[in-house]
PLY file of the C-alpha trace (Angstrom):
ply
format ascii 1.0
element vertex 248
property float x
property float y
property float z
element edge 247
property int vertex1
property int vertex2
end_header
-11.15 -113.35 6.97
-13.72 -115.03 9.60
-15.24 -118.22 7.92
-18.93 -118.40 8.44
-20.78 -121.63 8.69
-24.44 -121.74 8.75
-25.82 -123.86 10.85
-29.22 -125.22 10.07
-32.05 -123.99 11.81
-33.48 -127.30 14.05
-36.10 -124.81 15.59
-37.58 -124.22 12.74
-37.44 -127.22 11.22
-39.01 -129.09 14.15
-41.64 -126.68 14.18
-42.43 -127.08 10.79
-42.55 -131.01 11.25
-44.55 -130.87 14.42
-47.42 -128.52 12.64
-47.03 -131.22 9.48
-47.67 -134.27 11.81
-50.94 -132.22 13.41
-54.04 -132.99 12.31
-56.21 -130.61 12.26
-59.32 -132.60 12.66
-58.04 -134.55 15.41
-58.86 -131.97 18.10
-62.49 -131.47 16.78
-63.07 -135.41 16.79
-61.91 -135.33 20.48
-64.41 -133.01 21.74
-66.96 -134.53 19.22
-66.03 -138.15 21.50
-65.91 -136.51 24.83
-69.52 -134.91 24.30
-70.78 -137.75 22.91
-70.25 -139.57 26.06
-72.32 -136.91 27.80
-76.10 -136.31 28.61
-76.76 -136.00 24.71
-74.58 -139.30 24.21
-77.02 -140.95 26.41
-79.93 -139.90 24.05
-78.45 -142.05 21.07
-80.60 -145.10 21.33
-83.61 -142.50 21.15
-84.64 -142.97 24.83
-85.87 -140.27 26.71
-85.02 -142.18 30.00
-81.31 -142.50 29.15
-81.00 -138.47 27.68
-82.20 -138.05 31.72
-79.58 -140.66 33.17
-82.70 -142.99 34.28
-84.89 -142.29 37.06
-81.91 -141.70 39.12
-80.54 -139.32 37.27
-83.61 -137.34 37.57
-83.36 -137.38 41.64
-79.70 -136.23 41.27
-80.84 -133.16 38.91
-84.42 -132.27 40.86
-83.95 -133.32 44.70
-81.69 -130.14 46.10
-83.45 -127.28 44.15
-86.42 -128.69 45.03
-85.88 -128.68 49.17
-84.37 -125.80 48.27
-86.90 -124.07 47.13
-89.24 -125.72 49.29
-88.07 -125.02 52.73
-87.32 -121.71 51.49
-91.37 -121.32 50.97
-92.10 -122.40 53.98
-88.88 -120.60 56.06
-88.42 -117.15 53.73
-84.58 -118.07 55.41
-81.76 -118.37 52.86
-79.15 -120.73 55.70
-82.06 -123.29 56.19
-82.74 -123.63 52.68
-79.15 -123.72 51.36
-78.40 -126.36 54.35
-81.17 -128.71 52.91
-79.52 -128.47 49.28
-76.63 -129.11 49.90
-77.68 -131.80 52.54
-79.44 -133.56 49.70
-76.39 -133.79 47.25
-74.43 -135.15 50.03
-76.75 -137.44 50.73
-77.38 -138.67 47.36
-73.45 -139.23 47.58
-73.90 -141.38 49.87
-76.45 -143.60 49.10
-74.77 -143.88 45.97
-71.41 -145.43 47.18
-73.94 -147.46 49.58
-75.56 -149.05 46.39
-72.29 -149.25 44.26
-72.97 -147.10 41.91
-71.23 -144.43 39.66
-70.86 -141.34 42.10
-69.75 -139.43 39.16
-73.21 -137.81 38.78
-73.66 -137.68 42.17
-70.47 -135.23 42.49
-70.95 -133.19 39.72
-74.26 -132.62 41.27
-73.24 -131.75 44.55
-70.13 -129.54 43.17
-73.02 -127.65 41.18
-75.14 -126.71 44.25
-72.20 -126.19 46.56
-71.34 -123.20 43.87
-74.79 -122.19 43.82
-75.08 -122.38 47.12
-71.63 -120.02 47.97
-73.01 -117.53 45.27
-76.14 -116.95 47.04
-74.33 -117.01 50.93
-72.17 -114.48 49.76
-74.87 -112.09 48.13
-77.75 -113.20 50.99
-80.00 -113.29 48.18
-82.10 -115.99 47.72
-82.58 -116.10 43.95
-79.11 -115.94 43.86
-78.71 -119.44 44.10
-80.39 -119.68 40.47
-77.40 -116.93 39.25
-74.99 -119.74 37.89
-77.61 -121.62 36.02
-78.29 -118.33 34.09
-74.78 -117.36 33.17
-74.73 -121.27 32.04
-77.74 -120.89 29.62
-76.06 -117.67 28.52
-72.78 -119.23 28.08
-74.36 -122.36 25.87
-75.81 -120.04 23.91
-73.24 -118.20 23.12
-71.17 -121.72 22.49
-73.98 -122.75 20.34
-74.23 -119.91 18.20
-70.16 -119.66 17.71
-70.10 -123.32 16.33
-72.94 -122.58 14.22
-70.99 -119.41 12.63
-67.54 -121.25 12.10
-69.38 -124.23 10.59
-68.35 -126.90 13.09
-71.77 -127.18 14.85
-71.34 -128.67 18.23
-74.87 -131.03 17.08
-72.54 -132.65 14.46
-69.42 -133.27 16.54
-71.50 -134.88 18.91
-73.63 -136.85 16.39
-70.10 -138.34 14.10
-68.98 -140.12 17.15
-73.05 -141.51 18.03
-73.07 -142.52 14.07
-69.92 -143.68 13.54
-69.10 -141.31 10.67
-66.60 -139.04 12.41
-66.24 -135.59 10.54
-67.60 -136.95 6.82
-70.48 -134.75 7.45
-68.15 -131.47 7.32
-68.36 -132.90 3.65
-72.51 -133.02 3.17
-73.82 -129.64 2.82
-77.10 -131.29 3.37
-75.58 -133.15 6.60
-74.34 -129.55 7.53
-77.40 -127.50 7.57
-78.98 -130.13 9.33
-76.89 -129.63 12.26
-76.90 -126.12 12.06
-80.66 -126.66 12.50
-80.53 -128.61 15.34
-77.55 -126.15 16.80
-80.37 -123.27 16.14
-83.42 -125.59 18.31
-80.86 -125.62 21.24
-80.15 -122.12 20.92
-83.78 -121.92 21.51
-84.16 -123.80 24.51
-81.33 -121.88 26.14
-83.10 -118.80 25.39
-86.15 -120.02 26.77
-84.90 -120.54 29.81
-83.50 -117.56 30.25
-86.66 -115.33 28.55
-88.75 -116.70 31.49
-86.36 -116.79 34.26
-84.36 -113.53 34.29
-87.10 -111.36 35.27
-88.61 -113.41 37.89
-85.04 -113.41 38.98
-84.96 -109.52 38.76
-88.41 -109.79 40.81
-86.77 -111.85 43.22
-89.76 -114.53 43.10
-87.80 -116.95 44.53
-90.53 -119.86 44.37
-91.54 -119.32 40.53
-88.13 -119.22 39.83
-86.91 -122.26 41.38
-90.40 -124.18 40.22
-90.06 -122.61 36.27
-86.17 -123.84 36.79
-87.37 -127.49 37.60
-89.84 -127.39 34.88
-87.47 -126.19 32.17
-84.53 -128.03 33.36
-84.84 -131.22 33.01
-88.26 -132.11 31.31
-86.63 -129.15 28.54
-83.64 -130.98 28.48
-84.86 -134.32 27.59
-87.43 -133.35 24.82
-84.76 -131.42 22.89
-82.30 -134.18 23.23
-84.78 -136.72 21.64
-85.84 -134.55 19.14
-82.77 -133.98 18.33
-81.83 -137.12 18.08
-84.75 -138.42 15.80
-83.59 -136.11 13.35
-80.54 -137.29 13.00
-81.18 -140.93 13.27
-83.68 -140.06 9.76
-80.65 -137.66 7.97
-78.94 -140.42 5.39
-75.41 -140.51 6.94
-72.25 -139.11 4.95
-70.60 -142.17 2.88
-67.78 -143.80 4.56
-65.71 -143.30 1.10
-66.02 -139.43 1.16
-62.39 -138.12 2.34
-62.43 -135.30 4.71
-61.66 -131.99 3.49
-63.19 -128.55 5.00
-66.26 -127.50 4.44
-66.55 -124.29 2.16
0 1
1 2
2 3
3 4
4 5
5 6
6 7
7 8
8 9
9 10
10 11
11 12
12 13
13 14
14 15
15 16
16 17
17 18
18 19
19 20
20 21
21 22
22 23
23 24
24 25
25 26
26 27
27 28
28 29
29 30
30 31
31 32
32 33
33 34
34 35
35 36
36 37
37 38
38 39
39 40
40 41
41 42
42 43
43 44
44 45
45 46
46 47
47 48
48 49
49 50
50 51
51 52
52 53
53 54
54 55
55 56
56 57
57 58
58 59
59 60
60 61
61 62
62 63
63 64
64 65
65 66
66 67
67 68
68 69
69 70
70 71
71 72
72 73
73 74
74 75
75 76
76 77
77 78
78 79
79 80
80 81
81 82
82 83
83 84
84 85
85 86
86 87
87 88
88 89
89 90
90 91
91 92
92 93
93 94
94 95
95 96
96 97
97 98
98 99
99 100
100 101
101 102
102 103
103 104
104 105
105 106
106 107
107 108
108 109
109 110
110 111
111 112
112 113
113 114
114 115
115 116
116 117
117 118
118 119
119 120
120 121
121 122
122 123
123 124
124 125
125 126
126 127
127 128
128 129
129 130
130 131
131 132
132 133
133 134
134 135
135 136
136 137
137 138
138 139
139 140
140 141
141 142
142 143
143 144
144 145
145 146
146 147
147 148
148 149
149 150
150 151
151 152
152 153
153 154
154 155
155 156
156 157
157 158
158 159
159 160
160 161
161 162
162 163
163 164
164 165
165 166
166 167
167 168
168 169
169 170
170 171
171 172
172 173
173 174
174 175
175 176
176 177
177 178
178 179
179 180
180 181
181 182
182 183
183 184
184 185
185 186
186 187
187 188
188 189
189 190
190 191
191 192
192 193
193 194
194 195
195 196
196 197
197 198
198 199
199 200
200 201
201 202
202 203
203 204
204 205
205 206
206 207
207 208
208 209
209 210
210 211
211 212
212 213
213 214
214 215
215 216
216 217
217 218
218 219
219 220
220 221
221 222
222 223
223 224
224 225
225 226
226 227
227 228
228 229
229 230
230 231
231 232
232 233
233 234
234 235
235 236
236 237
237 238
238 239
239 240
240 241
241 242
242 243
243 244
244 245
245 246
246 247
């Protein structure tokens, strides 16, 4: 007779340990950290200035649309107007490694119209250059409304690392709808954007598109961000004592 010997199962077992030793929160509080250090993490003291990254932040953002939509104006050609975007990120590159500064923002801006720029090359459509900053809008939306139906509103991921009070507010139904809110007023502005822009885009009025762009880019941006922000600054924050536990 063969003599069997079971052998334990270390797979399993070391699966079962490694989803016991995950917290589930954790990844949630990551994001929550990493887009609090972003353009809405630069809104916590309540300053419109820093929601806009300061008055340099606001050349980085306007500058290449602008020329671009400027020499395209004057030109009606899509290679001397792409060449002056694209021109303007770099140099904003440079002048920021001339003056020391972060070139972060200066990269991601340049990376940004570099895409837009390809996008419309390829097409040879002008107002194609605005094409990624729809799908974007689209996209956030979309995000927005997602976080909003799951219950883990992007708003309140964001606003537990500003506050200090992590993921308590998944415990405040009050805290809760009040992020939903705010998740629902960006949602808004996204839409916004898009309700006005898509059909000049489908018109292919390239210079009310790229003005209407500037107008509810930035400017949009910042307004929503410090609204946003003053209503959470008034909500009473969830009590430090209150453990975590989903939210119903």
């Amino acid at each position: 007779m063969t003599e069997s010997h079971e052998r334990p199962d270390v797979g399993a077992d070391s699966s079962d340990a490694t989803r016991r030793d995950v917290d589930p929160e954790q990844p949630a509080a990551t994001l929550g950290k990493a887009l609090g250090r972003g353009a809405l993490g630069r809104a916590g003291s309540g300053s419109v200035k820093e929601a806009i990254g300061g008055p340099w932040g606001v050349i980085n953002s306007v500058l290449p649309g602008l020329l671009f939509v400027i020499v395209y104006s004057v030109t009606s050609e899509l290679k001397p107007s792409l060449i002056s975007a694209i021109g303007a990120g770099v140099g904003l590159m440079i002048v920021s490694l001339f003056r020391r500064q972060p070139v972060s923002q200066s990269i991601g801006g340049l990376i940004g119209v570099a895409l837009c720029a390809f996008v419309a090359m390829r097409s040879g459509k002008a107002e194609d250059y605005f094409l990624i900053g729809l799908f974007t809008n689209a996209g956030s939306i979309l995000i927005f409304l997602i976080s909003i139906l799951i219950r883990w509103p992007l708003i309140g991921l964001i606003a537990g690392y500003l506050t200090g009070e992590e993921l308590r507010w998944r415990n405040d139904p009050a805290r809760l709808r009040l992020f939903q809110r705010i998740s629902w007023m960006w949602i808004a502005a996204f839409a916004l954007r898009l309700i006005v822009q898509v059909p000049l885009y489908l018109s292919g009025n390239v210079a009310a598109l790229g003005t209407l762009r500037l107008a509810l880019g930035l400017p949009l941006f910042a307004l929503v961000a410090w609204l946003s922000w003053l209503l959470i600054r008034k909500a009473p924050t969830a009590r430090e004592e209150e453990p975590l536990r989903p939210a119903s």
